[in-house]
GUVODO-457518 format. One record per residue (C-alpha): x, y, z; residue number from 0; chain. Coordinates in pm, whole numbers, plus 32768, in hexadecimal, padded with zeros to 4 digits. Layout:
X | Y | Z | NUM | A
...
! end
This chain:
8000 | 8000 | 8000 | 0 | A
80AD | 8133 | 7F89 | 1 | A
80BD | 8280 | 8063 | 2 | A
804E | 83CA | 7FFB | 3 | A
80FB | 8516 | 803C | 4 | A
803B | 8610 | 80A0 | 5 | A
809E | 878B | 8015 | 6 | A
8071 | 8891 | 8101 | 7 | A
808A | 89E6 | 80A8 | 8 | A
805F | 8B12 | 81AB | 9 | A
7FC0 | 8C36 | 8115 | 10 | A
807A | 8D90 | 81ED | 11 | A
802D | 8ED2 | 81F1 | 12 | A
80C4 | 8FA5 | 810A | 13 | A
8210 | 908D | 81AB | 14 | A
81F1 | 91F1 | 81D9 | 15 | A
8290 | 9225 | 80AF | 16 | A
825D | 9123 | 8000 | 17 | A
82AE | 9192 | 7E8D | 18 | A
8404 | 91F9 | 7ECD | 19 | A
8494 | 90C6 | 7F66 | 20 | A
85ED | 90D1 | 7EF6 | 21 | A
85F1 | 8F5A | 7E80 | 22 | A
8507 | 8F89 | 7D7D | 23 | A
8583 | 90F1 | 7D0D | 24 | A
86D8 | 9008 | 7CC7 | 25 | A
8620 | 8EF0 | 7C4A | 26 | A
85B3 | 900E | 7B1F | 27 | A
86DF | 90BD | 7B17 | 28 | A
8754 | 9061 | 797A | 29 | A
85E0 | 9110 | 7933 | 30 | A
864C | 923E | 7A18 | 31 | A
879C | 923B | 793F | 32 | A
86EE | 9225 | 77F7 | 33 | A
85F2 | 932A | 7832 | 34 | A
870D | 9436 | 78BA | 35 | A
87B9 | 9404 | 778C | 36 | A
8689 | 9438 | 76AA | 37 | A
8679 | 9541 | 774C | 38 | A
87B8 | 95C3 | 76F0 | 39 | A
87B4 | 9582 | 7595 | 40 | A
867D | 961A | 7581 | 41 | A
86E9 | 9779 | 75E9 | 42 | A
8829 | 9762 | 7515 | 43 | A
879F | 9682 | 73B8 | 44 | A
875E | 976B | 72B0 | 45 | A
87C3 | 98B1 | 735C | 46 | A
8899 | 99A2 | 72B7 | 47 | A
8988 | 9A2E | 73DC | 48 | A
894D | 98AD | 7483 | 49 | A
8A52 | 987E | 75C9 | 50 | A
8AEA | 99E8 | 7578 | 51 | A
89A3 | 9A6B | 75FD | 52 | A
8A23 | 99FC | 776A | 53 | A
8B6E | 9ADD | 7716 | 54 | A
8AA8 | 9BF9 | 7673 | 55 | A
898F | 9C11 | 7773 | 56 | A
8A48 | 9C36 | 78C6 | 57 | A
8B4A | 9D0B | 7844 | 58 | A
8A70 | 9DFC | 778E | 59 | A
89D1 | 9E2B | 78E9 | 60 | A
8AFF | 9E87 | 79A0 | 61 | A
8B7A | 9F6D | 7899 | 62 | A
8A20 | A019 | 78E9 | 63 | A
8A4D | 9FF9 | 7A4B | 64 | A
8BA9 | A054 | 7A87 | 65 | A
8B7B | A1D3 | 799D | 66 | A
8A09 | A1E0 | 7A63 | 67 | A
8A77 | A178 | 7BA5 | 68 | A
8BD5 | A184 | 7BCE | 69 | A
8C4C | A2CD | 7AFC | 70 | A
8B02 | A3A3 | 7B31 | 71 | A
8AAA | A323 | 7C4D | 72 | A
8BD4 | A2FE | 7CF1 | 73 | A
8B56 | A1C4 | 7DDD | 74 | A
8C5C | A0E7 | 7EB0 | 75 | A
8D08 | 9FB9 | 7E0C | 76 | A
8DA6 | 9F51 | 7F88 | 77 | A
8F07 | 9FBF | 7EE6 | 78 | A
8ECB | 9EF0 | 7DD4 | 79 | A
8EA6 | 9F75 | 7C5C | 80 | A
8D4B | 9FA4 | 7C2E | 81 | A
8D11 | 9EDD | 7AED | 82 | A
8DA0 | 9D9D | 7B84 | 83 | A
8CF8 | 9DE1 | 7C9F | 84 | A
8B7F | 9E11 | 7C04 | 85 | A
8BC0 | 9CBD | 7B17 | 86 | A
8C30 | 9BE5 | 7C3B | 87 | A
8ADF | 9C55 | 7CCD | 88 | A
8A09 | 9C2C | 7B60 | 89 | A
8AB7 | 9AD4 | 7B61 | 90 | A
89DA | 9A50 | 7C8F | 91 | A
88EE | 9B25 | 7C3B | 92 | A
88AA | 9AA6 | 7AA4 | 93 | A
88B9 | 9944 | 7B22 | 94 | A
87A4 | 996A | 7C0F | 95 | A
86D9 | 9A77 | 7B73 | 96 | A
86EA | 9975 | 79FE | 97 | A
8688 | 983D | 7B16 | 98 | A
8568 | 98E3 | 7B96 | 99 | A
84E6 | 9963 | 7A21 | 100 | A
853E | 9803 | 798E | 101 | A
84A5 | 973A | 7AF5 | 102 | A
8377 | 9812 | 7B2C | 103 | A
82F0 | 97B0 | 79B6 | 104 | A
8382 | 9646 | 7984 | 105 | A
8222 | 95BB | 79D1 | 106 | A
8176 | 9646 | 78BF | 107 | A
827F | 9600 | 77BF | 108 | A
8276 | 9480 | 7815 | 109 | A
8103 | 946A | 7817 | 110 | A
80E7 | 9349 | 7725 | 111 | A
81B6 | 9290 | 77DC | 112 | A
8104 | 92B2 | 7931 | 113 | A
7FDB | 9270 | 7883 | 114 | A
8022 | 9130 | 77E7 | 115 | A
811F | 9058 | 78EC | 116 | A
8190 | 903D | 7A55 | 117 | A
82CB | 90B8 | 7ACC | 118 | A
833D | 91A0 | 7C01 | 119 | A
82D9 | 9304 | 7B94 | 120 | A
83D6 | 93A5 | 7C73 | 121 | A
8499 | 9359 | 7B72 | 122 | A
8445 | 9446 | 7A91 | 123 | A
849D | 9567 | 7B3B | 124 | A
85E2 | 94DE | 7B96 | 125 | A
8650 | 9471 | 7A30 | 126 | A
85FC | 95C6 | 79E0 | 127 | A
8722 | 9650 | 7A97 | 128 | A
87FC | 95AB | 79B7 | 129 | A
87F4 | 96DC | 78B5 | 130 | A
885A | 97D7 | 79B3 | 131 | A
899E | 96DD | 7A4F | 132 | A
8A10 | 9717 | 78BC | 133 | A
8A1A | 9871 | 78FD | 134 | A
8AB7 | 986F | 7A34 | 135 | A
8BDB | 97D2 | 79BD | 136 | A
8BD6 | 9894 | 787F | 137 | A
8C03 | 99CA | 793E | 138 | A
8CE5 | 993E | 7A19 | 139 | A
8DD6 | 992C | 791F | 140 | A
8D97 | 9A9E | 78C5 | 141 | A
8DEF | 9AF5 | 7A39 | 142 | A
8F2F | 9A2F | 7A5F | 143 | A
8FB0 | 9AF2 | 791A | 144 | A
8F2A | 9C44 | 79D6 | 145 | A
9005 | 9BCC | 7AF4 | 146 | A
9142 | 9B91 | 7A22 | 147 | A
90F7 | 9CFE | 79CB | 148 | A
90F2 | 9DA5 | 7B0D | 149 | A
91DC | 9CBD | 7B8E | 150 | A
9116 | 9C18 | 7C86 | 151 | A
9192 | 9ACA | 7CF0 | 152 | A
9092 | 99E5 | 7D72 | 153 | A
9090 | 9961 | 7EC6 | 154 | A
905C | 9808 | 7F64 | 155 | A
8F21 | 98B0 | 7FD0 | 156 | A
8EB8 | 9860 | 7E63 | 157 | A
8E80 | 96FD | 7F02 | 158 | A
8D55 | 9757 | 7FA9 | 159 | A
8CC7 | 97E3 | 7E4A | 160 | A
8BF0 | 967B | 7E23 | 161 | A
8B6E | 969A | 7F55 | 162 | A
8AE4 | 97E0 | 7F54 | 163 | A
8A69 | 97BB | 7DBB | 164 | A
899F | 964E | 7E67 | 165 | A
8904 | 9728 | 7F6D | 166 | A
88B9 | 983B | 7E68 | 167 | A
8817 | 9712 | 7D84 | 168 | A
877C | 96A2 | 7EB9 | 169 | A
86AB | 97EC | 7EDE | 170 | A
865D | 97D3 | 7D89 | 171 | A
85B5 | 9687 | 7DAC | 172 | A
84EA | 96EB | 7EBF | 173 | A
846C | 9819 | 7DFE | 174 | A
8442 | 973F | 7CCF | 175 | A
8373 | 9646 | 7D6C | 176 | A
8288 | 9761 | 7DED | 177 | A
826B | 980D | 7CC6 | 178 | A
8253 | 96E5 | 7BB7 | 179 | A
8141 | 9695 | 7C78 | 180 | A
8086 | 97CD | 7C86 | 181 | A
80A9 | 9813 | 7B36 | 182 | A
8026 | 96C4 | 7ADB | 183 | A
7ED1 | 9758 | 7B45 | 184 | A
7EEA | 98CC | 7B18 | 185 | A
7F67 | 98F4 | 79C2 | 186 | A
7F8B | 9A89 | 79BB | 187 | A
80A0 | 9A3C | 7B06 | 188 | A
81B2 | 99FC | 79FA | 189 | A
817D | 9B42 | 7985 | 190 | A
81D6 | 9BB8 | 7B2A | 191 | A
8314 | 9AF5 | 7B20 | 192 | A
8414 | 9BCD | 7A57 | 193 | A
837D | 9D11 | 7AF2 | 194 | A
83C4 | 9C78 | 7C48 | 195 | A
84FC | 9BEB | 7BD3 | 196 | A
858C | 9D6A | 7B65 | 197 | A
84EC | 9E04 | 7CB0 | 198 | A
85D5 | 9CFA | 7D62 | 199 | A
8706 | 9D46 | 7CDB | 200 | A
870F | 9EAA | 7D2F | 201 | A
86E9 | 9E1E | 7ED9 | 202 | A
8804 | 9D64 | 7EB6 | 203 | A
8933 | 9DBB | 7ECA | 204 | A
89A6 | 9D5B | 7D5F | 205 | A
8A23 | 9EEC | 7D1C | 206 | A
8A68 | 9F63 | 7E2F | 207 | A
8B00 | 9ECD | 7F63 | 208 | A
8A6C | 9E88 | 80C9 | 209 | A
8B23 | 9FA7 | 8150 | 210 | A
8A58 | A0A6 | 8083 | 211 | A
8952 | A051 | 8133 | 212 | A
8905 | A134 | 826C | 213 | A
895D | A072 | 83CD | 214 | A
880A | A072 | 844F | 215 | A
873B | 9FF6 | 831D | 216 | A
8860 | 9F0D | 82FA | 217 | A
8774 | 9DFD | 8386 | 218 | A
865F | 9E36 | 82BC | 219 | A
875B | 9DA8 | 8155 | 220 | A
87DD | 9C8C | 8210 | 221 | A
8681 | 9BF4 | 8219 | 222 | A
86BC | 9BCD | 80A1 | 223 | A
86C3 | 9A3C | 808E | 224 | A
87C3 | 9A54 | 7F96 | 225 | A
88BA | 9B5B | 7FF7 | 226 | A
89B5 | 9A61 | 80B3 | 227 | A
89E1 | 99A5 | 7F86 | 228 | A
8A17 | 9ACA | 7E92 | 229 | A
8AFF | 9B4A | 7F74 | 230 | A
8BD0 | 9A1E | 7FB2 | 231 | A
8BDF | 99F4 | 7E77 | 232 | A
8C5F | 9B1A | 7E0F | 233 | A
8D43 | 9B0B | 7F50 | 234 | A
8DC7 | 99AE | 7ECF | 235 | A
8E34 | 9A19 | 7D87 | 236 | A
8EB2 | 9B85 | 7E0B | 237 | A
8F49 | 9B31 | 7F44 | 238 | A
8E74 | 9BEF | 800E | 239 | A
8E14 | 9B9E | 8145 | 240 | A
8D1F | 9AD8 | 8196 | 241 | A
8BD4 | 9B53 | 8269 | 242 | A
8B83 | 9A11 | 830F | 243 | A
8A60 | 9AA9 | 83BF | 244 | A
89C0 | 9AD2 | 828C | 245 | A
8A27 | 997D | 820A | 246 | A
897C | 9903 | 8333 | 247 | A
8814 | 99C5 | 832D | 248 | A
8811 | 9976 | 8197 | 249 | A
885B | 97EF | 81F9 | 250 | A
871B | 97F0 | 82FF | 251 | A
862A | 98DB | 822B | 252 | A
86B2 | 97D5 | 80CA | 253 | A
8615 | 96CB | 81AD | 254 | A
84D1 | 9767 | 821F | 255 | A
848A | 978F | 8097 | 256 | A
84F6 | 9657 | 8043 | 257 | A
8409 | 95A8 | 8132 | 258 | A
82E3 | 968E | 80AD | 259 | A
8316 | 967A | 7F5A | 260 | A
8371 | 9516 | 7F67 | 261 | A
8216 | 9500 | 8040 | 262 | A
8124 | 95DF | 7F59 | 263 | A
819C | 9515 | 7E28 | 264 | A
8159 | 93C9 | 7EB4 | 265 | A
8000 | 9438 | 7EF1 | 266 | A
7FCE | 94BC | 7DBD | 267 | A
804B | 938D | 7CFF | 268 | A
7EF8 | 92E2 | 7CB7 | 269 | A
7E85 | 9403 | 7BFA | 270 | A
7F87 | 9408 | 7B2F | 271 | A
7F0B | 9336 | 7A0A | 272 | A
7D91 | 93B2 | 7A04 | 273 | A
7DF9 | 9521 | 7A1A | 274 | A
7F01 | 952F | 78FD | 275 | A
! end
């Protein structure tokens, strides 16, 4: 008489965040790939100025800057010259402001997709950062040759560079996830995005240093999530010093956003596929 095993299988609750677990994010990590460098080739395929518009762009903005800002306006560099100064800022600054832009919109541009299969729409947003790492690294390039110019050796503070461009990315993600989300359902919000995006720049300290700011509203610009990590940034590659207070309050206010805008998308998610 033969025996029968019995298959048991224990239905759980679902985890508090239950989308994001890590293991499957991994698990889909060749689509994550493949859709970041779609992506890419998307923004560069059949363009005329192609990569050289990630040369073209940032320095044509510091030109601006440094005869608006730094001749007429005669604003603080910290001893540094000013147009080094103002593109080690638009450095951060470009990668995050092109994240959010590319993030906050990377919903509607894959709507077929969501439509049709299943896979972790988190990723998305994140393969959508992909673009603005080419950038980075573009301009990166441009800086080191400004460096060469003005003789400025880099530091082994430049070590801490990854670190402070992962936090930076970090932020991003957490804004990403909110606004994907959002715009997902309210259509005209993509059209709030850039506006917020060039009201941003101008409260961080991307031309103009910390200093210029008056000591007791001083406070007030270090609740800017992402000043720590455009700062260290630009004190990695400069060999400034490094503010680790605001290192510190940008680390604790990247992971208050994170957890929210990880949070709001997850319960969004569902919707995703009927509202597209």
């Amino acid at each position: 008489m033969s025996s029968t095993t019995k298959k048991i299988t224990t239905i759980e609750p679902a985890s508090r965040f239950s989308h994001f677990d890590l293991q499957e994010l991994w698990s889909y990590r060749e689509l994550a790939v493949m859709m970041m460098l779609r992506d890419i080739k998307v923004r560069y395929k059949q363009t005329i100025l192609g990569v050289a518009w990630a040369v073209i762009q940032p320095l044509t903005t510091m030109l601006i800057f440094t005869l608006i800002f730094g001749r007429l306006a005669k604003i603080p560099s910290d001893g540094l010259p000013y147009p080094i100064f103002v593109f080690s800022g638009l450095l951060a600054w470009n990668f995050f402001s092109s994240a959010l832009a590319a993030g906050g919109t990377s919903l509607l541009s894959a709507g077929g997709m969501i439509s049709k299969v299943y896979f972790p729409r988190i990723i998305v947003p994140l393969a959508s950062i992909g673009v603005s790492i080419v950038d980075y690294l573009v301009a990166v390039l441009i800086l080191f040759s400004m460096m060469i110019y003005y003789q400025i050796a880099p530091t082994l503070q430049l070590l801490w560079m990854p670190v402070f461009l992962f936090g930076l990315a970090m932020t991003a993600v957490g804004f990403c996830s909110w606004l994907s989300a959002v715009t997902v359902t309210y259509r005209d919000f993509r059209f709030v995005i850039p506006f917020m995006v060039q009201i941003w720049m101008y409260v961080t300290p991307v031309i103009y240093p910390v200093s210029f700011i008056p000591e007791a509203w001083r406070w007030v610009i270090y609740l800017n999530p992402i000043l720590g990590w455009v700062q260290g940034i630009r004190s990695s590659f400069l060999g400034l010093p490094i503010d680790w207070l605001a290192i510190a309050i940008s680390f604790s206010l990247t992971i208050i956003i994170m957890v929210i805008g990880l949070r709001f998308f997850e319960k969004a998610e569902h919707r995703f596929a009927d509202v597209i």
